[in-house]
C-alpha positions in Angstrom: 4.6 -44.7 23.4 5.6 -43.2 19.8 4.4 -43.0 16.6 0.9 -43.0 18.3 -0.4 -41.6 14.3 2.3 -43.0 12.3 1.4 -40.7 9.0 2.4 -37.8 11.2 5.9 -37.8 10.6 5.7 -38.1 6.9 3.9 -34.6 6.8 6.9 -32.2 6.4 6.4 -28.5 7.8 7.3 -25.5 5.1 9.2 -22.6 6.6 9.3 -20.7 10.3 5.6 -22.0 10.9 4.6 -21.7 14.7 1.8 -24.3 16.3 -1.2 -22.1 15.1 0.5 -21.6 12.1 1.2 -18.0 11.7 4.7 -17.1 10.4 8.1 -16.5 12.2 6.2 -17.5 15.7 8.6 -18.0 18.6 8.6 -21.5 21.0 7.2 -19.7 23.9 4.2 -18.9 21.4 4.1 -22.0 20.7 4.4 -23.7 23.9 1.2 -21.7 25.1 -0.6 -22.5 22.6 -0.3 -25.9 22.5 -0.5 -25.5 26.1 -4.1 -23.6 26.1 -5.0 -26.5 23.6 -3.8 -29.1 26.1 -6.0 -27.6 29.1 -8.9 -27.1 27.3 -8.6 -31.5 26.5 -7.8 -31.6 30.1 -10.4 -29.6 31.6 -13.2 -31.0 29.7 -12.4 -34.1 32.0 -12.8 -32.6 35.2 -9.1 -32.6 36.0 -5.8 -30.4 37.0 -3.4 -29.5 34.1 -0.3 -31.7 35.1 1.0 -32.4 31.8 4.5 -30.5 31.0 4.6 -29.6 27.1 7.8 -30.0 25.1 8.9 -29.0 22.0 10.5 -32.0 20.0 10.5 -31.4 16.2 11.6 -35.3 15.7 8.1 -36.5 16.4 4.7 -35.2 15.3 3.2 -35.7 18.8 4.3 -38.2 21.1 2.6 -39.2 25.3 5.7 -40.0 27.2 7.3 -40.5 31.1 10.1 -38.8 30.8 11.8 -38.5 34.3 9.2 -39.4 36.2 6.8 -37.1 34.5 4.3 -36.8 32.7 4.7 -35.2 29.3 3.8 -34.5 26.0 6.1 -34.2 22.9 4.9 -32.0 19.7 6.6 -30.4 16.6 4.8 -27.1 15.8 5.4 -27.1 12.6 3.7 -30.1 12.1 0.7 -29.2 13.8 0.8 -25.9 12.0 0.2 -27.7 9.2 -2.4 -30.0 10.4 -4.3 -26.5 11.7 -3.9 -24.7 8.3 -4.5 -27.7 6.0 -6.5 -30.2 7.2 -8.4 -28.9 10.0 -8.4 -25.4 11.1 -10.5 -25.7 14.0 -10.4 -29.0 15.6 -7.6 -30.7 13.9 -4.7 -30.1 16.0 -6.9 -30.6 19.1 -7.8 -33.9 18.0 -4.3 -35.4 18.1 -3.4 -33.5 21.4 -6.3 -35.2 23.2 -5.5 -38.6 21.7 -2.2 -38.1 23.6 -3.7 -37.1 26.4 -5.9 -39.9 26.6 -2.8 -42.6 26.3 -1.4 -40.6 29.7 -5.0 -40.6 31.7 -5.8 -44.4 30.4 -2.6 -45.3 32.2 -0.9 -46.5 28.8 2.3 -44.4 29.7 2.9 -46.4 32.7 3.2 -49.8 31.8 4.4 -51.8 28.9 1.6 -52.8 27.0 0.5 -55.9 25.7 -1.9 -54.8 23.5 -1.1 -51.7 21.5 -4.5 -51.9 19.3 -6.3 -51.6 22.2 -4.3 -48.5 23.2 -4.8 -46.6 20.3 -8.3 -47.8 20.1 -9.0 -46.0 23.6 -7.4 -43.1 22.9 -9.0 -42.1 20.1 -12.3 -42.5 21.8 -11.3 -40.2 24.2 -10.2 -37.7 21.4 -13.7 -38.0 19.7 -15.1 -37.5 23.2 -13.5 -34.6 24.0 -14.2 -32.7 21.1 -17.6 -33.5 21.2 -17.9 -31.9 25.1 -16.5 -29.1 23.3 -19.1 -28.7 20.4 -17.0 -30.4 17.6 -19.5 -31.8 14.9 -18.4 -35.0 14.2 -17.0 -34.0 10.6 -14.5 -31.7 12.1 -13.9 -34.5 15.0 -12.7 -37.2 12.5 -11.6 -34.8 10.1 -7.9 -35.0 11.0 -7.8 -38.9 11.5 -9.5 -39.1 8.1 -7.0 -37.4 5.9 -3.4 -38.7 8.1 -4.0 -41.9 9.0 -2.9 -45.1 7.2 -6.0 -47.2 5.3 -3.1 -50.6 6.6 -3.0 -51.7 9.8 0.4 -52.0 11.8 1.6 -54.5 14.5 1.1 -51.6 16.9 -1.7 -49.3 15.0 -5.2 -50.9 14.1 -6.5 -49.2 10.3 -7.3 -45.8 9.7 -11.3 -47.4 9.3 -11.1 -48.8 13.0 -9.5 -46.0 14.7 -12.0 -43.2 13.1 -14.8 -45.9 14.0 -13.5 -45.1 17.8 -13.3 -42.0 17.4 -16.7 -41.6 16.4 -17.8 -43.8 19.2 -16.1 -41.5 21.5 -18.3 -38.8 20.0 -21.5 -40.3 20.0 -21.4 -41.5 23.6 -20.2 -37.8 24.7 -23.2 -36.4 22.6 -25.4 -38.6 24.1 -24.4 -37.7 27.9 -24.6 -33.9 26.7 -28.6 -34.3 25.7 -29.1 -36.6 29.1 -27.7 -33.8 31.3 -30.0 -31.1 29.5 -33.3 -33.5 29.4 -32.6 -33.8 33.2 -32.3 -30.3 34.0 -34.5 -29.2 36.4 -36.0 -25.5 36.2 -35.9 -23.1 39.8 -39.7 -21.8 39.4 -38.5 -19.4 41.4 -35.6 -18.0 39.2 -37.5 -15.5 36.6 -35.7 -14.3 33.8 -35.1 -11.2 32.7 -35.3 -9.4 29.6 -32.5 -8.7 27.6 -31.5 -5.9 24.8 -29.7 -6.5 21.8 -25.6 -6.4 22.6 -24.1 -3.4 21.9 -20.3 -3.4 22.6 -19.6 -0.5 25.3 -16.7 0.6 27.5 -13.2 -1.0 27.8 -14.1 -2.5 30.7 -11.4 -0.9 32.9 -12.8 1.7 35.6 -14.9 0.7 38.7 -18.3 1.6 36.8 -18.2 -0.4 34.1 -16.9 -3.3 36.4 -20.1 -2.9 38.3 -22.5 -6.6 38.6 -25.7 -5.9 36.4 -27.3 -9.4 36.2 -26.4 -12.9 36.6 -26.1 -16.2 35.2 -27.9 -19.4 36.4 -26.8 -22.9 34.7 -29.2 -25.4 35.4 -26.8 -28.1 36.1 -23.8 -26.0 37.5 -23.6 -25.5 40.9 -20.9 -22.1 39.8 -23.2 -18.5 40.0 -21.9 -16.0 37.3 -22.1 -12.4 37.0 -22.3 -10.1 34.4 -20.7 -6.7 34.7 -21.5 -3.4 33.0 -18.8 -3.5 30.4 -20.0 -7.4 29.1 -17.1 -9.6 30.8 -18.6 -12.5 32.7 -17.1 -13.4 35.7 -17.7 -17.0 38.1 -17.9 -17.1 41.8 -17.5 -20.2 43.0 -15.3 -19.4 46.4 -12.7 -17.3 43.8 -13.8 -14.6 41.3 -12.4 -15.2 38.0 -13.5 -13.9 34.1 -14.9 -16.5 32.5 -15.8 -14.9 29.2 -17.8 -12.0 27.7 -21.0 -10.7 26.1 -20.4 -10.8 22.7 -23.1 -10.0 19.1 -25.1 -12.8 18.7 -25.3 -15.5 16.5 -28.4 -14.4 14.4 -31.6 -11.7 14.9 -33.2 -14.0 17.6 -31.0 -13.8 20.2 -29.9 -10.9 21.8 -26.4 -11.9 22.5 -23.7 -14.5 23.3 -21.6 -15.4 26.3 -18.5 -16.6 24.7 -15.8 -18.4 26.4 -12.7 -20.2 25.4 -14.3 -23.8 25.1 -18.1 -22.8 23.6 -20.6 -20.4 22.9 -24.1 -19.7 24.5 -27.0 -17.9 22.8 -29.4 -15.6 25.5 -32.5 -14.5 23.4 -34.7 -12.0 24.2 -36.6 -13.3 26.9 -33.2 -14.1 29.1 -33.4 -17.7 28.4 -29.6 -19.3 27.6 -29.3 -21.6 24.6 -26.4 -24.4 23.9 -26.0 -25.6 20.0 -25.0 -28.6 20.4 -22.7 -30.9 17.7 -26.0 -33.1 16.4 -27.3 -30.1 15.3 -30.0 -30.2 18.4 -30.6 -26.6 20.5 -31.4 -27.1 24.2 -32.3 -24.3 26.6 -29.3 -24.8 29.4 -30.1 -21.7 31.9 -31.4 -18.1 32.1 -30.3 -14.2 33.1 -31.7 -13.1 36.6 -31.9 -9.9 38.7 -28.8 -9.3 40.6 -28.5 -10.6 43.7 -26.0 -11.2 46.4 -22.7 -13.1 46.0 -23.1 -15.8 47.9 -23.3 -20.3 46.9 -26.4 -20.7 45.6 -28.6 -22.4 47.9 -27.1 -21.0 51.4 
């Protein structure tokens, strides 16, 4: 599968630019972040990272079996591009998880017999993706808007099908998002507790400001979290791990914001946690409770 956005290669990169497109940026900068960008797609799904990542500066971004394996071909100067240009935030994602989406769909592994469908189904996997990870849908059709070709191909539907995919994609992952919060069911027994206004503190590096203040109920996710002294947020779900951090809030009615690398929660006053999502809509997802022990919830 090549020449998956066939406008790619006619974008031509200017100078040492690395993937996020800082100057003079080595390929092992570049391979991790285009790897980071990669597991975020990938994670989003519910599956392991098994893609391998390899810098090719002969295509723009390419989903290939290459021995056997899995992998993904990219030119960082072209994505650099596409990240300062086009699409700071969301642009370069969307063209890694329409590659992605040829290798889970299968596309990789046979010869296909119907390459608009193809590219049809993986750029409704892109606009899905970014959606689960708060795109709005400008910024999720931003990058297909301004690189693809208006003319279809023999291989490549139009640029006004493909975005209409992507925006599918979108839709239908915004609509699972506000099904899964409708649904959630509150713990009357869980009460939350009151929070002050963040106040960075500490570097987070001795025992005491590693010490478990509060913690973190989800009302759909089965993971507990903890907060410690110095703001990092940690999971426990058989392994500890940080997760993400306390961080100022978003405006004066919340008191602060857990921040991780895929989205951003609002925890106002009251302890109650608050996901933005892309339609614009604000839906309370969970709450801040007393400490207590670290054990699955439930048991």
């Amino acid at each position: 599968m090549t020449e998956h956005w066939p406008m790619e290669a006619r974008v031509k990169g200017i100078g040492a630019l690395g993937y996020i497109g800082r100057l003079g940026t080595s390929t092992e900068m570049d391979m991790k972040e285009a790897r980071t960008q990669v597991e975020r797609v990938v994670r989003v799904s519910g599956l392991e990272m098994n893609f391998e990542m390899v810098v090719d500066p002969s295509t723009p971004a390419s989903a290939q079996i290459v021995n056997g394996r899995r992998v993904i071909l990219f030119d960082p100067r072209f994505m650099a591009q596409v990240a300062d240009r086009i699409c700071p935030d969301w642009g370069a994602m969307s063209i890694l998880a329409h590659e992605v989406g040829h290798h889970l769909a299968g596309h990789t592994l046979r010869q296909t017999t119907d390459p608009w469908r193809d590219e049809l189904e993986a750029d409704e996997f892109s606009g899905f993706v970014l959606a689960r990870l708060a795109a709005t849908l400008a910024e999720t059709t931003s990058a297909a808007a301004r690189i693809l070709p208006a003319q279809q191909t023999p291989t490549h539907p139009g640029r006004k099908d493909r975005i209409a995919a992507i925006v599918h994609g979108w839709q239908n992952a915004a609509a699972i998002i506000s099904a899964e919060l409708t649904q959630a069911k509150h713990n009357q027994m869980l009460v939350p507790m009151r929070q002050d206004r963040f106040g960075p503190a500490g570097d987070g590096s001795d025992a005491s400001v590693l010490a478990l203040t509060a913690r973190i109920i989800f009302y759909d996710d089965p993971t507990d979290y903890y907060i410690t002294k110095s703001g990092r947020i940690d999971s426990f779900d058989g392994t500890q791990r940080p997760v993400g951090k306390k961080a100022l809030p978003s405006s004066s009615e919340y008191a602060w914001t857990f921040q991780t690398e895929a989205t951003r929660f609002d925890v106002d006053y009251t302890g109650h946690i608050f996901m933005h999502l892309p339609s614009g809509d604000v839906h309370e997802v969970g709450l801040v409770a007393a400490l207590q022990p670290l054990s699955p919830r439930g048991k």
